[in-house]
C-alpha positions as CSV (number, residue, x, y, z in Angstrom):
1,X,145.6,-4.6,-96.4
2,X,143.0,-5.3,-99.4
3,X,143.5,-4.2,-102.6
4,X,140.6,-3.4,-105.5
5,X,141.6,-5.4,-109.0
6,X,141.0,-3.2,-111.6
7,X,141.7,-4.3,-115.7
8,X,143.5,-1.6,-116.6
9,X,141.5,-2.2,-120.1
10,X,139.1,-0.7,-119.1
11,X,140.0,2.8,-117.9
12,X,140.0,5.2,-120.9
13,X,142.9,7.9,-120.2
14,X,146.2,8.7,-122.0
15,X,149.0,7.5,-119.8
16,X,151.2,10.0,-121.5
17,X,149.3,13.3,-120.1
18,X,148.5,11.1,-117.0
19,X,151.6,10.3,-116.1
20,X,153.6,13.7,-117.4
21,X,151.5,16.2,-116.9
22,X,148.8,14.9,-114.1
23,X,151.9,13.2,-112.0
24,X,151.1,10.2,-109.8
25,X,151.5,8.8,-106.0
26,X,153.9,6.1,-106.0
27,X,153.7,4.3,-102.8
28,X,156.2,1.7,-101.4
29,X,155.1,-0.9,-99.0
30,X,157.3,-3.2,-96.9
31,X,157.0,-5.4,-93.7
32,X,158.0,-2.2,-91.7
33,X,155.5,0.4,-93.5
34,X,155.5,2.0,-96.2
35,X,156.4,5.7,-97.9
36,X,154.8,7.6,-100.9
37,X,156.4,10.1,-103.5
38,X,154.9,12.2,-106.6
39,X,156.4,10.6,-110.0
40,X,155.6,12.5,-113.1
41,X,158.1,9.7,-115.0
42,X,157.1,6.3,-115.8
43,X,155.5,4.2,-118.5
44,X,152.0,2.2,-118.8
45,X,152.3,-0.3,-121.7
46,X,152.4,-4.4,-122.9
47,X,155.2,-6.8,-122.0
48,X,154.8,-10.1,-123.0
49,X,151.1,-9.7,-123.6
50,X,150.6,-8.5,-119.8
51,X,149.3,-4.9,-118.7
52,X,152.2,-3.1,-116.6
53,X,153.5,-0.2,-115.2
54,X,157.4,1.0,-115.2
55,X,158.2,3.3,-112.6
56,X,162.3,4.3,-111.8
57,X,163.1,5.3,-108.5
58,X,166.3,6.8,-107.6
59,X,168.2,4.6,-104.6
60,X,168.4,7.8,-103.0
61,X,165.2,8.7,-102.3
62,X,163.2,7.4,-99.1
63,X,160.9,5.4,-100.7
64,X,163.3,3.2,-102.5
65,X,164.1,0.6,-99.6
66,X,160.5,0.4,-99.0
67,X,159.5,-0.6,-102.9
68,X,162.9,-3.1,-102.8
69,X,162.3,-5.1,-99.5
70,X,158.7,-5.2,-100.4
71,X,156.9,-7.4,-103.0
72,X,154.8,-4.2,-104.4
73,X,154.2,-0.9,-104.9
74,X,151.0,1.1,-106.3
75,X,151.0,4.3,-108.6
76,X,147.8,6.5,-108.3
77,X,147.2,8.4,-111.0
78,X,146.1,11.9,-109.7
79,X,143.6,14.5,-111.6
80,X,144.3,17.5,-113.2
81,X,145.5,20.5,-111.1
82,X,146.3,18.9,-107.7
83,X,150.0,19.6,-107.9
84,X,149.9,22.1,-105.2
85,X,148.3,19.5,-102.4
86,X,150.6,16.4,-103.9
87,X,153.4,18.8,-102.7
88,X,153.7,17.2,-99.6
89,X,154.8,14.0,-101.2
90,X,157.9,15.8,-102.1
């Protein structure tokens, strides 16, 4: 699996309508597969002078046991008016 670094500096978006209105993927990847979910919670800011991304995730769901026995997890912010196809994320 190969990731694409991008500075998150660079992007020019407002993580508050991103994020709360636009929703996001938030995938889960562990050494037996992974599992994705919409989020439309969350937070893109600054601790201790490094980018990140908070993202809570209930134990309950699915996903959880694949973001906790795995070492990372992506969120993919989605465009405007795509709610009915990210539907099948549950």
């Amino acid at each position: 699996m190969s990731f694409e670094k991008i500075e998150i500096n660079s992007l020019e978006f407002s993580p508050t309508k991103a994020i709360g209105e636009n929703w996001g993927i938030l995938t889960g990847v562990s050494a037996d597969g992974f599992n994705s979910m919409t989020v439309s919670w969350g937070s893109v800011g600054v601790l201790w002078s490094k980018p990140c991304v908070f993202a809570f995730v209930r134990p309950g769901r699915y996903t959880y046991r694949f973001m906790e026995d795995g070492e990372m997890f992506s969120l993919a912010i989605m465009p405007e008016g795509i709610h009915k196809e990210m539907a099948v994320f549950g």
